[in-house]
C-alpha positions as CSV (number, residue, x, y, z in Angstrom):
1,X,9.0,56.1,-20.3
2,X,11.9,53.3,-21.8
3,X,11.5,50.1,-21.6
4,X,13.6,48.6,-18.9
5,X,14.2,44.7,-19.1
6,X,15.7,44.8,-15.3
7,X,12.9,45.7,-13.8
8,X,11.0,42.7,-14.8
9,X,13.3,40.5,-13.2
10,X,12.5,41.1,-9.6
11,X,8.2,40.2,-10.9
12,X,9.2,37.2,-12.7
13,X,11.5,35.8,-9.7
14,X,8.4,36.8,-7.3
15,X,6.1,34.7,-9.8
16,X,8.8,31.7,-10.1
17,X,8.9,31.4,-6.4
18,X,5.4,32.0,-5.2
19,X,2.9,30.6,-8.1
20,X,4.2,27.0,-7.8
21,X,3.7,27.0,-4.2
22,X,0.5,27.7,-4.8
23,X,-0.5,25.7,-7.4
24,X,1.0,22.5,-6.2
25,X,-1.2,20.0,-4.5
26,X,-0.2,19.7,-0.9
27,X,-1.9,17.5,2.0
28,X,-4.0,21.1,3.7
29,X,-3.6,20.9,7.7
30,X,-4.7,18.8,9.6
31,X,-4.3,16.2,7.0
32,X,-1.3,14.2,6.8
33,X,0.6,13.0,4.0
34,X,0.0,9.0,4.0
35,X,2.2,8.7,0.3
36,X,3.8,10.6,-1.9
37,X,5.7,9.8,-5.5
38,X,6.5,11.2,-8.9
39,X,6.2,9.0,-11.9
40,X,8.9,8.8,-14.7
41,X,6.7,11.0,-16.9
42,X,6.9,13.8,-13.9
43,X,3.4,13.4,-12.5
44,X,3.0,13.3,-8.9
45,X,1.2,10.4,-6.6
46,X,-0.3,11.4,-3.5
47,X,-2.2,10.5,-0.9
48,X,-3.3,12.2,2.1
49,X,-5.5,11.6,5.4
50,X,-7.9,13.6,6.4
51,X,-9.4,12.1,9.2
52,X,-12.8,11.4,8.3
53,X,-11.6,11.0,4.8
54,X,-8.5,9.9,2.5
55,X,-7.6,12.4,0.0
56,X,-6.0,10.3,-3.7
57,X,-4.8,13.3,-6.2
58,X,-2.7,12.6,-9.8
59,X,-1.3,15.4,-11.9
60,X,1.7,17.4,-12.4
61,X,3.0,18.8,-9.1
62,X,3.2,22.8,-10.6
63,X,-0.5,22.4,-11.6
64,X,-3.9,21.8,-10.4
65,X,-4.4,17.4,-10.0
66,X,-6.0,15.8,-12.9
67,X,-7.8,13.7,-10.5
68,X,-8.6,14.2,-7.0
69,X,-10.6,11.3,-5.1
70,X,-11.9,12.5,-1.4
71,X,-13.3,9.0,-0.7
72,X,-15.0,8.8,3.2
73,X,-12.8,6.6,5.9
74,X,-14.9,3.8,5.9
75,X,-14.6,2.6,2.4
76,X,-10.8,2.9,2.3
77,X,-9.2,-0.8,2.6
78,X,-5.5,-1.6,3.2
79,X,-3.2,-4.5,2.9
80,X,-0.4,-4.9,5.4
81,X,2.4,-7.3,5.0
82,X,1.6,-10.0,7.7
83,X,5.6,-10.6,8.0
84,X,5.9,-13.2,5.9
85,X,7.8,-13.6,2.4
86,X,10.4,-11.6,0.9
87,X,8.2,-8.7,-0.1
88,X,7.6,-6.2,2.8
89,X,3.9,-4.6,0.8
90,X,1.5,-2.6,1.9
91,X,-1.3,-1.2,-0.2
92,X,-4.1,1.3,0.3
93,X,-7.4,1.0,-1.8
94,X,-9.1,4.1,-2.6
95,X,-12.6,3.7,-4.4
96,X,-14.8,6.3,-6.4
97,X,-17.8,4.7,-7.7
98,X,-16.9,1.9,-9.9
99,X,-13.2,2.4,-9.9
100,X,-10.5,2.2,-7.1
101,X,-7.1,3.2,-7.0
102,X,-4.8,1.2,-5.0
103,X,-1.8,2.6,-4.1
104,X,1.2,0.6,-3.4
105,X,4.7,0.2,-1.8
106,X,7.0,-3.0,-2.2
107,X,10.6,-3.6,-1.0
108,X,12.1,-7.0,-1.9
109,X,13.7,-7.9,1.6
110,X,16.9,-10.4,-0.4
111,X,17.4,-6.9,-2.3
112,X,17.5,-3.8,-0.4
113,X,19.6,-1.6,-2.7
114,X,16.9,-1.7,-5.4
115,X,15.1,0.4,-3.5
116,X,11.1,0.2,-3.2
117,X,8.7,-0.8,-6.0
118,X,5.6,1.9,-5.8
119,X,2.6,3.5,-7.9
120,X,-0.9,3.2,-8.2
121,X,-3.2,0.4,-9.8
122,X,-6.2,1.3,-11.4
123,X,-9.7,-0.6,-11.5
124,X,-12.7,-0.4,-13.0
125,X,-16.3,-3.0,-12.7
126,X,-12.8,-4.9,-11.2
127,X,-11.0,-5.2,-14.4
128,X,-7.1,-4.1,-14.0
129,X,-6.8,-1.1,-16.5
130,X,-3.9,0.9,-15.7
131,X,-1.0,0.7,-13.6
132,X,1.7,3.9,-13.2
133,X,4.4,3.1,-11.5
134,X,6.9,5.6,-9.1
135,X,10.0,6.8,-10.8
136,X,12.6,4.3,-9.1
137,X,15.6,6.5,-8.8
138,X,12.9,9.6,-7.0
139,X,11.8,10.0,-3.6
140,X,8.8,7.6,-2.3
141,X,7.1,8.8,0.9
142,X,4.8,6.0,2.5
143,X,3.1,5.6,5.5
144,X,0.8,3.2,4.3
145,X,2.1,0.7,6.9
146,X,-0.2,0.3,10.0
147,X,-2.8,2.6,8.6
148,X,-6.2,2.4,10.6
149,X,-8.9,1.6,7.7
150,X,-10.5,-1.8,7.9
151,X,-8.6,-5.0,5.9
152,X,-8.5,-5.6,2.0
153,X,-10.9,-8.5,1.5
């Protein structure tokens, strides 16, 4: 039988729709999605809540996450702007062992245009050792705001 380029077309356009959907990391029912960024080097930031836990994952959004915290509710903290000051922030702390990533969301209130400030800050034995921020001109999803998980200390 000849070799017949068209037909391969229909499998490859059934591959290019259906293997990223299934390979991206998506917040799995009933969780919800509590945040949600890329970064300027096309990784994605998200963060999800579970109920009983909240779900951190980082990694390119066509592949599996190259790291996925499931850390229980009660040792996730937040910080919620208390109204005050011309940052709106609100940050959610996830730890896993000695490390914690804290994910955040800033919007300068004198500046709205410049859009939010967001990423994740890395910790570890509470030294600062990474920051990656969001990609400022991409789409930030938050609902970190008014999150029930006790206070930052």
């Amino acid at each position: 039988m000849p070799h017949h380029p068209t037909r391969l077309i229909p499998l490859l356009l059934l591959a290019g729709t259906t293997l990223p959907a299934l390979a991206a990391p998506e917040c799995v029912a009933p969780a919800t999605l509590v945040f949600q960024c890329l970064t300027a080097k096309g990784k994605q930031i998200q963060v999800c809540d579970s109920g009983k836990t909240i779900d951190y994952s980082f990694g390119k959004p066509q592949a599996a996450p190259e790291i996925v915290v499931r850390a229980p509710r009660g040792e996730v903290s937040t910080f919620q702007w208390q109204g005050i000051g011309r940052y709106m922030t609100y940050a959610l702390d996830i730890p896993n062992g000695n490390t914690v990533y804290s994910v955040t969301w800033s919007v300068d209130k004198m500046a709205p245009d410049q859009g939010p400030e967001a990423g994740v800050d890395v910790e570890v034995n509470e030294k600062h050792v990474a920051s990656v921020k969001c990609a400022r001109n991409g789409r930030i999803i938050q609902a970190i705001e008014g999150m029930d998980v006790k206070p930052r200390n």
